[in-house]
SEFI-909392 format. One record per residue: z, x, y of N, C-alpha, C in turn. Coordinates in steps of 0.02 Angstrom, whole numbers, plus 50000, padded with zeros to 5 digits. Each point is the difference from the previous one (the first is absolute). Layout:
<votis>
VOTI     n.w     n.u     n.v    ca.w    ca.u    ca.v     c.w     c.u     c.v
VOTI       Z       X       Y       Z       X       Y       Z       X       Y
...
</votis>
This chain:
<votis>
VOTI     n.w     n.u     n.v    ca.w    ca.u    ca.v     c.w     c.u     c.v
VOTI   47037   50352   49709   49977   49958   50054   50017   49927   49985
VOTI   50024   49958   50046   50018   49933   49999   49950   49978   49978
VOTI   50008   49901   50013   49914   49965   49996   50044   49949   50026
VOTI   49937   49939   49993   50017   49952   50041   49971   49937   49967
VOTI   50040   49951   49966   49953   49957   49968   50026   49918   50025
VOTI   49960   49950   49953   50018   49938   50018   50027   49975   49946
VOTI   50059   49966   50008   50043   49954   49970   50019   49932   50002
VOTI   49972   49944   49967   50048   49944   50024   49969   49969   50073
VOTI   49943   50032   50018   50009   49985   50077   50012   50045   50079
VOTI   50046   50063   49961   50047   50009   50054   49954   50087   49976
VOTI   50005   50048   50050   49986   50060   49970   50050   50056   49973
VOTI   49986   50017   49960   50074   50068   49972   49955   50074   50015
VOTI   50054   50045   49993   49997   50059   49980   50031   50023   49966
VOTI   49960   50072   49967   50017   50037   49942   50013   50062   50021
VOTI   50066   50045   49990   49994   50071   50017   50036   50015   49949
VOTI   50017   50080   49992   50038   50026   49956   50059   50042   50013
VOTI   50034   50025   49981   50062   50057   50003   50019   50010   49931
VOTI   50001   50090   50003   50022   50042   49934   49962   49975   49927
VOTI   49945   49951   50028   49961   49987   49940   50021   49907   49992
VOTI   50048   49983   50032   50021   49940   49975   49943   49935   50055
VOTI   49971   49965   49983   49966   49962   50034   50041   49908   50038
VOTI   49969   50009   50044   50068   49936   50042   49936   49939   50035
VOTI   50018   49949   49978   49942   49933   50027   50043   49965   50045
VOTI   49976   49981   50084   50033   49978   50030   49972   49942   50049
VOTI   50032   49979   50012   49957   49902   50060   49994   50045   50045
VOTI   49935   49968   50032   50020   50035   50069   50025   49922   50031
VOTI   50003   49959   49974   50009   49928   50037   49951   49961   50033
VOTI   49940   50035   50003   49945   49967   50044   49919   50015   49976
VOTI   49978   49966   50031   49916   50001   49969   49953   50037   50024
VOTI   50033   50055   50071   49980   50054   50041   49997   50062   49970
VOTI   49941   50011   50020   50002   50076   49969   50028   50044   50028
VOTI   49991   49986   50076   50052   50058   50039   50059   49994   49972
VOTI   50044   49940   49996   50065   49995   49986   50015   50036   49918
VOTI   49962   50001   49958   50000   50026   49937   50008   50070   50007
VOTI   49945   50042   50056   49994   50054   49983   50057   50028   50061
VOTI   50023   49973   50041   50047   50043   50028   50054   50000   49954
VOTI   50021   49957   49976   50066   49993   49947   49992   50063   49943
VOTI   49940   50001   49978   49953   50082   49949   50035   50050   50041
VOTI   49976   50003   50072   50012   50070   50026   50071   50021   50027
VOTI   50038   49934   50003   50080   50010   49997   50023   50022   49953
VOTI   49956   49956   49934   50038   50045   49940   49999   50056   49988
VOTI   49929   50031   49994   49973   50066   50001   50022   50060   50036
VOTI   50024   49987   50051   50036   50021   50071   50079   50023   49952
VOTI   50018   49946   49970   50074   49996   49983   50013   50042   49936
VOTI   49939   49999   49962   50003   50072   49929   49958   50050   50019
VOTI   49985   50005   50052   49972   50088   50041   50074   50040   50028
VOTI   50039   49950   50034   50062   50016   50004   50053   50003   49925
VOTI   49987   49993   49947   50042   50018   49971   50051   49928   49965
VOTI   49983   49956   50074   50029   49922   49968   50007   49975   49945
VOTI   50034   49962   49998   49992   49934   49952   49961   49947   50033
VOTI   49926   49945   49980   49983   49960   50026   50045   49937   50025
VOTI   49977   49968   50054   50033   49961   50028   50033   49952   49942
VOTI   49945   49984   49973   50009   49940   49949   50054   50015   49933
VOTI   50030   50054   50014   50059   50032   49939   50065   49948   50042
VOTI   50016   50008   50053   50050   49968   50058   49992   49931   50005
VOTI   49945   49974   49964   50008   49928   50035   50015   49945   49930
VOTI   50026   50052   49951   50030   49950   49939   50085   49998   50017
VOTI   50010   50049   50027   50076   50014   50023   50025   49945   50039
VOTI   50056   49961   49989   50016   49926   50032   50081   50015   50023
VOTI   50016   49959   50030   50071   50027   50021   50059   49976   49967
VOTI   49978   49978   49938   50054   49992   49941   49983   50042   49963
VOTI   49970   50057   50001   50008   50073   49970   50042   50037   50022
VOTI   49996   49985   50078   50036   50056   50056   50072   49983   49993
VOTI   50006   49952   49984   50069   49963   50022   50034   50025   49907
VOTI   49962   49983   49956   50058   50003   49955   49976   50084   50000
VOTI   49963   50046   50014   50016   50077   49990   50056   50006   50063
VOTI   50014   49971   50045   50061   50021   50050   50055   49973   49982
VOTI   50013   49947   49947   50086   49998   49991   49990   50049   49936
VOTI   49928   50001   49957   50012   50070   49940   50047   50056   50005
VOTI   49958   50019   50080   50023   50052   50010   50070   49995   50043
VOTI   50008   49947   50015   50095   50003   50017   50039   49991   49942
VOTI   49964   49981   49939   50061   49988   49938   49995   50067   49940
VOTI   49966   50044   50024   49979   50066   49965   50056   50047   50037
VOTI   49995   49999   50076   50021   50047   50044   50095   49954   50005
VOTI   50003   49949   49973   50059   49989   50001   50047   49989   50060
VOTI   49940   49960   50045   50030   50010   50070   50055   49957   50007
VOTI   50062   49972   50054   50042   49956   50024   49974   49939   50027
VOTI   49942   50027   50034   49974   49917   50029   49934   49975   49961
VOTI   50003   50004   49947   49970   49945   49968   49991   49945   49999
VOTI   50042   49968   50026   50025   49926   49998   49981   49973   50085
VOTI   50002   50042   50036   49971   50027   50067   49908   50000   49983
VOTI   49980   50034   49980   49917   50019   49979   49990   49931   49971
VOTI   50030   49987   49958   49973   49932   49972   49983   49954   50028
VOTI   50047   49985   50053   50027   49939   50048   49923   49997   50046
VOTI   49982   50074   50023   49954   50012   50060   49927   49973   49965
VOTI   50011   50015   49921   49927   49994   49966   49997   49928   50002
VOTI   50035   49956   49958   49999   49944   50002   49980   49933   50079
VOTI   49995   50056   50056   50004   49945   50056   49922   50049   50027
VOTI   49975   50058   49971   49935   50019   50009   49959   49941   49944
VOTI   50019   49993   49939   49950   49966   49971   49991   49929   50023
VOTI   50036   49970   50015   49988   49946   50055   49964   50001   50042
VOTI   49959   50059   49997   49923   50012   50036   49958   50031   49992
VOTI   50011   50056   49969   49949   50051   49962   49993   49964   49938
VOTI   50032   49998   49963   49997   49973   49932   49928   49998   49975
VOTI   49957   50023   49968   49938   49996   49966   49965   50050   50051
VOTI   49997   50016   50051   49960   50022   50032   49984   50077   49976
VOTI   49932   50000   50010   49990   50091   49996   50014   50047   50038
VOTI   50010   50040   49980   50020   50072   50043   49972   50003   50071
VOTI   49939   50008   49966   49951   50008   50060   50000   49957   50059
VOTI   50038   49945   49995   49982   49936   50049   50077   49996   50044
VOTI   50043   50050   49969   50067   50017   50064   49963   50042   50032
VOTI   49984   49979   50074   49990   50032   50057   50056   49997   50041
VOTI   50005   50038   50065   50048   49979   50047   49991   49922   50023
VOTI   49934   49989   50031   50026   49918   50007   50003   49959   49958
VOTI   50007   50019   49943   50025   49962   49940   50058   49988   50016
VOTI   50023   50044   49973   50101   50052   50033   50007   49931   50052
VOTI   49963   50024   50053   50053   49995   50067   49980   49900   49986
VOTI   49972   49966   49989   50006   49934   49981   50052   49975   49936
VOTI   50023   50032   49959   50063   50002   49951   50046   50010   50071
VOTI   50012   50062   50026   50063   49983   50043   50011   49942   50052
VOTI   49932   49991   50021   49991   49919   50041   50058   49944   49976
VOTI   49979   50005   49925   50009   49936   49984   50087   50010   49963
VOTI   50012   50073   49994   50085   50006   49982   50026   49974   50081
VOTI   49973   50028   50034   50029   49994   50082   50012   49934   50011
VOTI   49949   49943   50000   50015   49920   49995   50029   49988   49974
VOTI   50044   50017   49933   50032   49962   49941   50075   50028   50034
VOTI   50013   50057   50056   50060   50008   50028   50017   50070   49945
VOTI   49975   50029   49968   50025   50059   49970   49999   50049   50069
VOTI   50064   50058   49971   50019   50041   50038   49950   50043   50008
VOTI   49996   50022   50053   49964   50089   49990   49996   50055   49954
VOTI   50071   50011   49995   50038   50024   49967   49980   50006   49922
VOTI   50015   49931   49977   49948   49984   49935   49930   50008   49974
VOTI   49957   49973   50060   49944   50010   49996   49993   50067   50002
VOTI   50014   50052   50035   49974   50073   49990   50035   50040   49915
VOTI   50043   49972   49978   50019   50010   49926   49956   49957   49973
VOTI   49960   49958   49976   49925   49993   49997   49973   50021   49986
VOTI   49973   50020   50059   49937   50042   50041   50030   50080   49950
VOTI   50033   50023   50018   50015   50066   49967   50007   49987   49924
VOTI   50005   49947   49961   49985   50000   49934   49927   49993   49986
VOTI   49965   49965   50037   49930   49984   49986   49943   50096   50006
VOTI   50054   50014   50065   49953   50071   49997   50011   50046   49925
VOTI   50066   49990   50002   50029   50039   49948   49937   49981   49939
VOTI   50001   49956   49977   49936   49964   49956   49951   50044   49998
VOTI   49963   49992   50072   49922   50030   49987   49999   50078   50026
VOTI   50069   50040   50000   50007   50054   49991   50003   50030   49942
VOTI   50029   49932   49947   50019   50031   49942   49917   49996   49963
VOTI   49957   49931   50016   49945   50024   49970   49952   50039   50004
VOTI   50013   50025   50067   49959   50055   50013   49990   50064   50001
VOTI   50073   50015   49956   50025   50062   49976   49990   49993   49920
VOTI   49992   49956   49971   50028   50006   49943   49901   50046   49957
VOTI   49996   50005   49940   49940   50039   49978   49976   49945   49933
VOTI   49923   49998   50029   49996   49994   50066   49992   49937   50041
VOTI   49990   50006   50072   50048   49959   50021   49954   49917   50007
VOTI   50030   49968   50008   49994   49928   50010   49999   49952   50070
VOTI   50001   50061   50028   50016   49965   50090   49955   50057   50033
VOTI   49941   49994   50013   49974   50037   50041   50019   50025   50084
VOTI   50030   49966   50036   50043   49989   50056   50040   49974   50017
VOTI   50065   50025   50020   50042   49962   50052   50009   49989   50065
VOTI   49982   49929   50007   49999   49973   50084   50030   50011   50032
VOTI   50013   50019   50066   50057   49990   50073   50048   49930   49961
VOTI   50063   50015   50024   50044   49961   49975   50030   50002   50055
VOTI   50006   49962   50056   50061   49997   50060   50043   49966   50005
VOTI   50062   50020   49976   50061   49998   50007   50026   49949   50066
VOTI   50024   49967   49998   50061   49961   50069   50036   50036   50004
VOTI   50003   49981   50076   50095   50031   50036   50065   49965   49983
VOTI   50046   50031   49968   50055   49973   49973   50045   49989   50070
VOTI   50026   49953   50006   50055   49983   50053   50046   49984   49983
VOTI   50049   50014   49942   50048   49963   49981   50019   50069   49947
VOTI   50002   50054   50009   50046   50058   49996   50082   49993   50033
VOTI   50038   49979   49953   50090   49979   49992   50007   50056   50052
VOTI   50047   49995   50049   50050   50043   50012   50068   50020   50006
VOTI   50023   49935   49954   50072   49999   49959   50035   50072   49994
VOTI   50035   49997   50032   50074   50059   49957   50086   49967   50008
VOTI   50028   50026   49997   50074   49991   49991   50041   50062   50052
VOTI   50005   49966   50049   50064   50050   50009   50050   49992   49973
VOTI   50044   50063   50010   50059   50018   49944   50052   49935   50003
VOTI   50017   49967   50068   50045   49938   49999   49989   49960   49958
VOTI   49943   49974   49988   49968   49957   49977   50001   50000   49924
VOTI   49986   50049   49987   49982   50031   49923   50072   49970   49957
VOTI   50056   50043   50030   50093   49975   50003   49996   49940   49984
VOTI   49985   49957   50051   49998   49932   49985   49968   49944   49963
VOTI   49948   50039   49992   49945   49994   49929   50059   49990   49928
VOTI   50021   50071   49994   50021   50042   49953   50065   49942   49980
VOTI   50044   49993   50057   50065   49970   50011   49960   49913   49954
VOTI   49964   49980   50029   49993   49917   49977   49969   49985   49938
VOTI   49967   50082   49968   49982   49985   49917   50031   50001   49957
VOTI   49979   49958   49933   50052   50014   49930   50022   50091   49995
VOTI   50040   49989   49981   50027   50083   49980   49941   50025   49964
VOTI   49969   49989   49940   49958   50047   49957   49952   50001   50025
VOTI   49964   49977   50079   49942   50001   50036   50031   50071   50048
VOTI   50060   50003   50023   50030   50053   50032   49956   50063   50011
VOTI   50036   50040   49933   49966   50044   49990   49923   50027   49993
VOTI   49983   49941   49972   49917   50024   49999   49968   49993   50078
VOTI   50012   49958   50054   49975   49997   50053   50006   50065   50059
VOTI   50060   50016   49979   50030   50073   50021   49937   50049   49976
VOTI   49995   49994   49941   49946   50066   49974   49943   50006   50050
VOTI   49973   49924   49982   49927   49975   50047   50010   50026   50052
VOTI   50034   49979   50047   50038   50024   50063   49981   50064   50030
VOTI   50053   50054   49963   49995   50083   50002   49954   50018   49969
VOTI   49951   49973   49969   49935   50069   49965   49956   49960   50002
VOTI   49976   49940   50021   49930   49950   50039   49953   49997   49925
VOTI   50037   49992   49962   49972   50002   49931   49955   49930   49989
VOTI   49969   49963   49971   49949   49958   49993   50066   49952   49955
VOTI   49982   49936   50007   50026   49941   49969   50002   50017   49904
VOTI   49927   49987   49968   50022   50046   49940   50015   50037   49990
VOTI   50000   50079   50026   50036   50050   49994   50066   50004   49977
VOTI   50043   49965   50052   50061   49985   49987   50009   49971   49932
VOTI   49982   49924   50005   50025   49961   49946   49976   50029   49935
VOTI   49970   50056   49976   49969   50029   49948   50020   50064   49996
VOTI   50071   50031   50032   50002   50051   50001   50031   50020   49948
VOTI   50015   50035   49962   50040   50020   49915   50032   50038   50003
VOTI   50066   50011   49963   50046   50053   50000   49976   50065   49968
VOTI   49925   50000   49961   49988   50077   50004   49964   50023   50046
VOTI   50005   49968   50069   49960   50036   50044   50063   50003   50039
VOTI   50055   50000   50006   50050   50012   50048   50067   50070   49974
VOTI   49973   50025   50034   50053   50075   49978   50071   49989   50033
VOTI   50047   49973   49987   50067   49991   50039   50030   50060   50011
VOTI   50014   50026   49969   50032   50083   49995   49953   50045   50052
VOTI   49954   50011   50023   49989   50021   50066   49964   49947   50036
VOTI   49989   49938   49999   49995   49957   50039   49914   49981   50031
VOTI   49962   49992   49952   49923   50013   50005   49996   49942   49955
VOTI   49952   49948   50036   49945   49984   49952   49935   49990   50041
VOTI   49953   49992   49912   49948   49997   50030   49948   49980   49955
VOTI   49944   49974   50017   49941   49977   49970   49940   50032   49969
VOTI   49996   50001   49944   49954   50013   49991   49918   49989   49999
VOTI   49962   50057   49976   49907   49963   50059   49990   49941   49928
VOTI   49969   49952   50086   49981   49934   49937   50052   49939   50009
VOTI   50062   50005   50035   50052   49951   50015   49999   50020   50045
VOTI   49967   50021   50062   50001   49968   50076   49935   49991   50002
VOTI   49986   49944   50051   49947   49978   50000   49932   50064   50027
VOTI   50021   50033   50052   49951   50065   49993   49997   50040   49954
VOTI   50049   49997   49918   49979   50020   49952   50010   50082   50014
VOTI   50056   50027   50040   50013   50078   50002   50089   49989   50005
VOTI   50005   50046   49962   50095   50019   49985   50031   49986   50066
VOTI   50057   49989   50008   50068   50003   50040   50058   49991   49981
VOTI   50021   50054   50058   50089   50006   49989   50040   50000   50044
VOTI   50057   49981   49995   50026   49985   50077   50085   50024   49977
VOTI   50011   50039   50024   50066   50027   50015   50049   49957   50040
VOTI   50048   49957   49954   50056   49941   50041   50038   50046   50012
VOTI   50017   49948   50065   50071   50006   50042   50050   49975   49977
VOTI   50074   49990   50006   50052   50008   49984   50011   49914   49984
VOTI   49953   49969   50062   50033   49946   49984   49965   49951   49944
VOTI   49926   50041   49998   49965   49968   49931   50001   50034   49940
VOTI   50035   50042   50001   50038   50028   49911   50061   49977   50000
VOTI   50031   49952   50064   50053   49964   49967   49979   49928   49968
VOTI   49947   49971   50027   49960   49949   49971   49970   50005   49945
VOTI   49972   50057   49964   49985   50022   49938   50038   49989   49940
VOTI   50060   50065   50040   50064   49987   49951   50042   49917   49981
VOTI   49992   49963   50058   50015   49943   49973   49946   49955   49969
VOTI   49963   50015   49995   49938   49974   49944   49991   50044   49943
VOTI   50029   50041   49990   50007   50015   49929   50048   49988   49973
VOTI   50077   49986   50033   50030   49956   49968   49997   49945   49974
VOTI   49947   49954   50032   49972   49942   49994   49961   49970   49923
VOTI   49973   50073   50015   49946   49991   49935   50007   49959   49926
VOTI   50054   49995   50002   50008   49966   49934   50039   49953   49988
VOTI   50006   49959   50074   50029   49939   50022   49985   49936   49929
VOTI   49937   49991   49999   49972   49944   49959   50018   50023   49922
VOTI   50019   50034   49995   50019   50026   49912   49945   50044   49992
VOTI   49943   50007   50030   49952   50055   49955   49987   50039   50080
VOTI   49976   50080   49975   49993   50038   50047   49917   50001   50008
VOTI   50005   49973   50082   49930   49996   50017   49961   50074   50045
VOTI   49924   50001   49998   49998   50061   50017   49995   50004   50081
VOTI   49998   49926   50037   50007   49973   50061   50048   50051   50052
VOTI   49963   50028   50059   50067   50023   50043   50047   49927   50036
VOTI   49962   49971   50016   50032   49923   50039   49968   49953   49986
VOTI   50060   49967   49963   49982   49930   49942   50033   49924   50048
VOTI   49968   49950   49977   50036   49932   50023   50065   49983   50001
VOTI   49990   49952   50046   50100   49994   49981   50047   49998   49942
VOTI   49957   49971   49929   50016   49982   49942   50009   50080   49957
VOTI   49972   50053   50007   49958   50062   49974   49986   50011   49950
VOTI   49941   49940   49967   49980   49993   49987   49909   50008   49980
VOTI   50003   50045   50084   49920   50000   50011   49990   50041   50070
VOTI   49963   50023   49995   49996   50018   50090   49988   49959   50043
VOTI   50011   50006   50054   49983   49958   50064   49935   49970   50012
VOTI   49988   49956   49989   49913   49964   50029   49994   49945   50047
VOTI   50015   49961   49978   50013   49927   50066   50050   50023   50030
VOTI   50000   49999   50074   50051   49992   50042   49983   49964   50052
VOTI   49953   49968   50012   49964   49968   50074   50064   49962   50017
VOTI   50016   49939   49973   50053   49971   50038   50059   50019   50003
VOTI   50035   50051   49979   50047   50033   50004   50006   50045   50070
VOTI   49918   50023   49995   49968   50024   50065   50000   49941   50056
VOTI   49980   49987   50017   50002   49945   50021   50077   49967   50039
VOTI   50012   49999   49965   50068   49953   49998   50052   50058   50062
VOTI   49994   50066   49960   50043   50058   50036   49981   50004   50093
VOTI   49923   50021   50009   49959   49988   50031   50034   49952   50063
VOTI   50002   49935   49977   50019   49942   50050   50091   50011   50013
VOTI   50031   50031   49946   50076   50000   50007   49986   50068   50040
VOTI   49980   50033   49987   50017   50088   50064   49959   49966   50068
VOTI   49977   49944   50009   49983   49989   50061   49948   50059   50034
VOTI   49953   50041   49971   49948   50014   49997   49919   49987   50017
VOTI   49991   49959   49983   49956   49979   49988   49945   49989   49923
VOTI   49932   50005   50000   49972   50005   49969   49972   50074   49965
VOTI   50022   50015   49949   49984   50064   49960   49957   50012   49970
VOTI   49961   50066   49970   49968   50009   49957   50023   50058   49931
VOTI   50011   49995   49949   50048   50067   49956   49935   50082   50026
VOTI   49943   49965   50034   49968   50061   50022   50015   50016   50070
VOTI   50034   49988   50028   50016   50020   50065   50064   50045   49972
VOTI   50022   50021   49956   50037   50058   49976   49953   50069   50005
VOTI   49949   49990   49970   49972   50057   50002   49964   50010   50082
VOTI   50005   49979   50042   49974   50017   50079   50051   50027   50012
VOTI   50057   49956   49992   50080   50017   50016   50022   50097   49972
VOTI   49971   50016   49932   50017   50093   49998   49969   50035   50012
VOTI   49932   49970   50039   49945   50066   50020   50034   49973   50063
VOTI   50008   49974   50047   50061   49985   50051   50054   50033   50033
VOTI   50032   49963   49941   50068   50078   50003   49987   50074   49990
VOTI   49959   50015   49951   50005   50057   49969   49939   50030   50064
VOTI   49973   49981   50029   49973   50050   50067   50052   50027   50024
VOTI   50023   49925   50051   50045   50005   50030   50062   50044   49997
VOTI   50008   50006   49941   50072   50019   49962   49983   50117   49998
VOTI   49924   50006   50035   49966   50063   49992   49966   50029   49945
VOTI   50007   49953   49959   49968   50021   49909   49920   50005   50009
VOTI   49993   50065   50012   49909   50017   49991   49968   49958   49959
VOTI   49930   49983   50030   49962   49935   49998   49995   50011   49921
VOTI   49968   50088   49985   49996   49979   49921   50033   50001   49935
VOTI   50082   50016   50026   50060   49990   49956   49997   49901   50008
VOTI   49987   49971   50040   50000   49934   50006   49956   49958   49987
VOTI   49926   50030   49983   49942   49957   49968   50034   50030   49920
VOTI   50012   50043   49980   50007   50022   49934   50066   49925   49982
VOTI   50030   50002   50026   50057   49981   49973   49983   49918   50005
VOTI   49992   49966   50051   49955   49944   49986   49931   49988   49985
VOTI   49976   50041   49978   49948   49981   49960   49917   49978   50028
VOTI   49997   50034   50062   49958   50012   50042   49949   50041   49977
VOTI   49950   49959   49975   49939   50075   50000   49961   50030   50068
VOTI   49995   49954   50038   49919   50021   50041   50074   49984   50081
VOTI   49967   50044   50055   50066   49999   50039   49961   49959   50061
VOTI   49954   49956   49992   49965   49919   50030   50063   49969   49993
VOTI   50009   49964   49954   50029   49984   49962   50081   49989   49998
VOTI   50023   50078   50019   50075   50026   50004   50001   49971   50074
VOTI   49961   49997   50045   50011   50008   50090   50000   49915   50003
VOTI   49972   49951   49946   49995   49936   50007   50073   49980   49997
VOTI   50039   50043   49942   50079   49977   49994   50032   50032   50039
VOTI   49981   50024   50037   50058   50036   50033   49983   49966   50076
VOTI   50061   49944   49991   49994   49956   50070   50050   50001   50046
VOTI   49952   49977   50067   50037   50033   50045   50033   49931   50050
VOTI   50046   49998   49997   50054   49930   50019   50005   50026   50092
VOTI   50015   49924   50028   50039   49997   50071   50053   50049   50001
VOTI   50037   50028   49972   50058   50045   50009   49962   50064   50012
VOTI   49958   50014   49936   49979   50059   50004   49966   50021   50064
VOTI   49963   49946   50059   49954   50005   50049   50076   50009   50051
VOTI   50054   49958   49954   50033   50012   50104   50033   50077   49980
VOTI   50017   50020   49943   50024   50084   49988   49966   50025   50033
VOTI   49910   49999   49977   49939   50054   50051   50020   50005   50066
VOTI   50012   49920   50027   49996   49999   50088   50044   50045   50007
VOTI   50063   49989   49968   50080   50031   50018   49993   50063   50021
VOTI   49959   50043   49929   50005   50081   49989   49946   50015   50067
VOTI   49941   49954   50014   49961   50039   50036   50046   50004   50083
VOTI   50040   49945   50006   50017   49989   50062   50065   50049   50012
VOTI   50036   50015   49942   50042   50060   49987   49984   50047   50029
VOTI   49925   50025   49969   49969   50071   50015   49974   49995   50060
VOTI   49968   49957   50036   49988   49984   50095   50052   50010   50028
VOTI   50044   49964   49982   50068   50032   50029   50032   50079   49999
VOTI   49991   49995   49954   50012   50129   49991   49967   49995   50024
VOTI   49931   50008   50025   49959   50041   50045   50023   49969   50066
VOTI   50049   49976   50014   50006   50012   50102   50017   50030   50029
VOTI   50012   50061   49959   50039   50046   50017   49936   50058   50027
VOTI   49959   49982   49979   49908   50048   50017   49988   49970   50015
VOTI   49992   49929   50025   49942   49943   50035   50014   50000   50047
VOTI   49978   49981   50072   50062   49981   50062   49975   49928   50003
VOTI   50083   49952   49991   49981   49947   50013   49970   49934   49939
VOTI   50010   49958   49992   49997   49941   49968   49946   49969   50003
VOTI   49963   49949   49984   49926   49960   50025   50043   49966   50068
VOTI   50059   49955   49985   50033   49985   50057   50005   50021   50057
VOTI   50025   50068   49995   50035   50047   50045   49917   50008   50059
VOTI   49947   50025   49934   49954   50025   50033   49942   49931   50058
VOTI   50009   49935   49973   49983   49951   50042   50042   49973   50049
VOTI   50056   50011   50012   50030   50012   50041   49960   50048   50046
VOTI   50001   50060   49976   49979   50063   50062   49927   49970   50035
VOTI   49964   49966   49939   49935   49984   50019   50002   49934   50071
VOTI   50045   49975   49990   50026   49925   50039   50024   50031   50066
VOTI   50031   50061   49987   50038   50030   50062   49945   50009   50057
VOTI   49954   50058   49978   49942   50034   50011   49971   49950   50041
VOTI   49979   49958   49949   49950   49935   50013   50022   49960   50089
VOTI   50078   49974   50004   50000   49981   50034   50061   50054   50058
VOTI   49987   50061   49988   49998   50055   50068   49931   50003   50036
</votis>
């Protein structure tokens, strides 16, 4: 059985769990207020709980360094990503307890990202690290986060819908240094991710039947792929393994810098530069990958020979890249107005033809 005593002024209570005894404020000099706080607790180890007061040493510089822990254990890619999101949460949580992130806690942090002009976009990578946090403490044994709040997310409006048609790509291709050539080609045909490429190694490329592929843990969803080239990217291969040992030492790089010396990493103004000479416009090296879930519909390659091969887990996701251009809407009109047309041969008559008859009618 609890109790209820005086402290200081202010009144406490005393209860127990598994034998261990816990002294707590109630904050006030009320007895009601003392003893409802007793019967919350009491309430909370009839159920099996942990008392409230276990959760309210937990601060959100616990949460925060157990969530990059657990991105530098699990060895994730966006670390540097997680970090970024933590660092612009403690700029407001910082010291605070667990217990005291509520939603309108939350939704006054996004207030004030929203005034400073941050994206949406950003702010919900945030927001999804901060949950990530008091998911992780509230799993862990035992746990340290008694609840996690409603967390509501913003509407993103600024989902790219960049691709390349094939002209374009040519002329891309045509206005870069030569040793950018080939690797943009790859990007191109298999919608592979920006590191992917530039990190790809000659023991993951089988030339002799014409396969490479990744193993789990080097794509960012962290599951194998392999992609069976076409003719004209095992001729791009083959001339990068000639390459290989341009700089005097043999690197394990599939596509190295102009010097080869290193693989490919800076290219922005090279990018750039090509960009304004193909008379294009403005690019992104990720509008390659919209560009082969694109083609490769189009081209009839079943949806999941084409998430496999670019690297699509969840098929949300796959339907976001796979965009649908002014050409593609006037093809639809074309084919549907094609097929209105075959049927006049069963219809009698045109919408034309038939307001006409109606006009005839009308003024007989």
């Amino acid at each position: 059985m609890g109790s209820i005593f005086k402290r200081g002024g202010k009144l406490w209570v005393k209860y127990y769990r598994n034998g261990k005894c816990y002294r707590e404020s109630s904050g006030s000099e009320k007895k009601m207020v003392a003893k409802k706080l007793l019967e919350i607790r009491e309430g909370e180890i009839a159920q099996g709980k942990l008392p409230g007061i276990v959760f309210d040493s937990t601060t959100f510089d616990q949460l925060a360094d157990g969530f990059c822990r657990d991105y530098r254990i699990n060895q994730k890619k966006s670390l540097v990503r997680a970090e970024r999101s933590v660092n612009h949460l403690k700029g407001f949580f910082e010291g605070m307890k667990a217990t005291s992130i509520t939603t309108p806690v939350i939704q006054q942090y996004v207030e004030e990202r929203i005034e400073e002009g941050t994206a949406n976009a950003t702010i919900n990578r945030e927001l999804a690290a901060l949950k990530r946090m008091l998911n992780l403490g509230a799993k862990q044994t035992p746990p340290i986060v008694d609840r996690v709040p409603h967390i509501p997310m913003l509407r993103e409006n600024n989902v790219r819908k960049g691709f390349f048609e094939h002209g374009d790509f040519i002329k891309l291709r045509e206005a870069l240094p030569e040793h950018l050539r080939g690797f943009i080609t790859f990007a191109y045909k298999t919608g592979w991710r920006l590191g992917e490429v530039e990190e790809l190694t000659w023991d993951k490329v089988d030339l002799k039947n014409g396969v490479v592929r990744l193993d789990p843990g080097e794509a960012k969803n962290s599951e194998p792929r392999s992609v069976v080239v076409d003719a004209e990217l095992l001729e791009v291969l083959n001339r990068q393994w000639k390459l290989r040992g341009k700089s005097g030492s043999v690197l394990p790089f599939v596509f190295l810098n102009a010097k080869g010396t290193d693989r490919i990493k800076q290219f922005v103004k090279s990018w750039r530069t090509a960009c304004k000479n193909a008379k294009i416009g403005k690019r992104l090296f990720h509008d390659f990958r919209r560009s082969a879930v694109r083609n490769m519909v189009r081209a009839g390659v079943p949806e999941r020979v084409a998430m496999t091969i670019s690297g699509h887990k969840t098929r949300s996701v796959f339907e976001r890249y796979n965009v649908v251009s002014e050409e593609d809407l006037r093809h639809a009109a074309q084919k549907q107005s094609d097929y209105l047309d075959s049927r006049l041969g069963t219809i009698s008559g045109t919408i034309v033809d038939l307001n006409e008859k109606g006009a005839t009618r009308r003024n007989g």
